[in-house]
C-alpha positions in Angstrom: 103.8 124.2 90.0 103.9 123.1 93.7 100.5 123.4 95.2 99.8 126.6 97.3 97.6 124.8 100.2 96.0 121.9 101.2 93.1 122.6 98.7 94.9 123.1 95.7 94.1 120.1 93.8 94.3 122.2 90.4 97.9 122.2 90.6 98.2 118.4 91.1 96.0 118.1 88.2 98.6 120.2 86.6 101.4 118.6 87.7 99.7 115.2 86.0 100.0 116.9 82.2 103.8 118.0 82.8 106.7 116.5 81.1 108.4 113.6 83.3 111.5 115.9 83.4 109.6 118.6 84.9 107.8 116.8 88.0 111.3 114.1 89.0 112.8 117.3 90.7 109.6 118.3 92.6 108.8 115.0 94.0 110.6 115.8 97.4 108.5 119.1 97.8 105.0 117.2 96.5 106.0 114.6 98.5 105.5 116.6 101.7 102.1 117.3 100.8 101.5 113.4 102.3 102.5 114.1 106.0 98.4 114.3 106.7 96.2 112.3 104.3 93.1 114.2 106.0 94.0 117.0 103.7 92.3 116.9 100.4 95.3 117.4 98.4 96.9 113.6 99.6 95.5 111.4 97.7 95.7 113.2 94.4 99.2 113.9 95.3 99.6 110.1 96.2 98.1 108.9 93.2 100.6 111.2 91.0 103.2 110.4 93.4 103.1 107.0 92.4 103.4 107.1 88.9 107.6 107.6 89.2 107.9 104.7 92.1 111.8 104.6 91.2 112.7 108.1 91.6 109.4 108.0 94.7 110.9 105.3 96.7 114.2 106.5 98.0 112.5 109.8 99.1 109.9 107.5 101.4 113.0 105.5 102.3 113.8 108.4 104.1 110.8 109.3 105.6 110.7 105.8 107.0 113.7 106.3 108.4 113.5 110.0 110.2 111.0 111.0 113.6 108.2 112.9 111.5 105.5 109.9 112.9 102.5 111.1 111.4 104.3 111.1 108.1 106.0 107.7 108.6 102.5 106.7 109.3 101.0 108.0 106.2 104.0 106.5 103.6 102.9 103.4 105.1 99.3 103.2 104.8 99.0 105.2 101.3 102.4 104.8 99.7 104.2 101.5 100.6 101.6 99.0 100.3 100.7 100.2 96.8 104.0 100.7 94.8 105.5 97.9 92.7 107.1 94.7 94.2 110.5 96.2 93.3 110.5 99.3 95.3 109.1 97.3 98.2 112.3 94.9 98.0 114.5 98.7 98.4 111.9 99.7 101.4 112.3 96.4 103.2 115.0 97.1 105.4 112.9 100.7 106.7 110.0 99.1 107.0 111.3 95.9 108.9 113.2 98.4 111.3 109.5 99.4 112.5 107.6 96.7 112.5 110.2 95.2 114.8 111.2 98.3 116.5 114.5 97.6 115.8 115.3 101.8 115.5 114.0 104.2 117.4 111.1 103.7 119.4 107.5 104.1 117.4 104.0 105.1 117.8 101.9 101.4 117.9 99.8 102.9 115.1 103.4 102.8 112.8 104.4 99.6 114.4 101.0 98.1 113.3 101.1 99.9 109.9 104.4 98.8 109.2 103.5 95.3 109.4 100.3 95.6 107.3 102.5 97.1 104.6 104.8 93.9 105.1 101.6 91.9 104.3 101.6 93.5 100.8 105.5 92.7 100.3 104.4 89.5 99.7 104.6 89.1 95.4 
């Protein structure tokens, strides 16, 4: 069920027809499949991703608040901006933190990402 490479959309398509209770304890594992949105696989993964945003958003939470940068990066260009109002309210606090650079110290590229993604906080 978890994709074997970077070009295996057919197992994201797959992952799309499963039961809810199948995919929920995946999401951590397909979730890693968003560090680099250059790869084919991202933005189907993003767009199935997004369709469980409760059980989704604590997983980014913690993205957003690790070192990977090129992952942070990506959660906040393809992820944040696009989940419900909701979620964004729990991401808030992470997302602040780099923006402001109140946590450890970021690449501009997350610093400016991170406050686009606040501009879509907005309800």
């Amino acid at each position: 069920m978890i994709p074997k490479d970077k070009h295996d959309i057919a197992a994201v398509e797959k992952l799309g027809t499963m039961e809810v209770e199948s995919v929920i304890p995946l999401l951590p594992q397909l979730l890693e499949w968003v560090q680099d949105m250059n790869w084919p696989i991202a933005e189907p993964m993003v767009e199935l991703l997004l369709h469980y945003p409760n059980e989704l958003t604590p997983l980014v939470e913690e993205v957003l608040l690790g070192d990977d940068d090129m992952w942070i990066y990506w959660c906040l260009v393809a992820i944040v901006p696009r989940l419900p109002f909701y979620s964004k309210l729990v991401l808030a606090n992470a997302v602040e933190q780099i923006a402001t650079m109140e946590k450890t110290p970021f690449t501009e590229d997350n610093i400016e990402a991170a406050k686009e993604a606040l501009l879509s906080f907005q309800p």
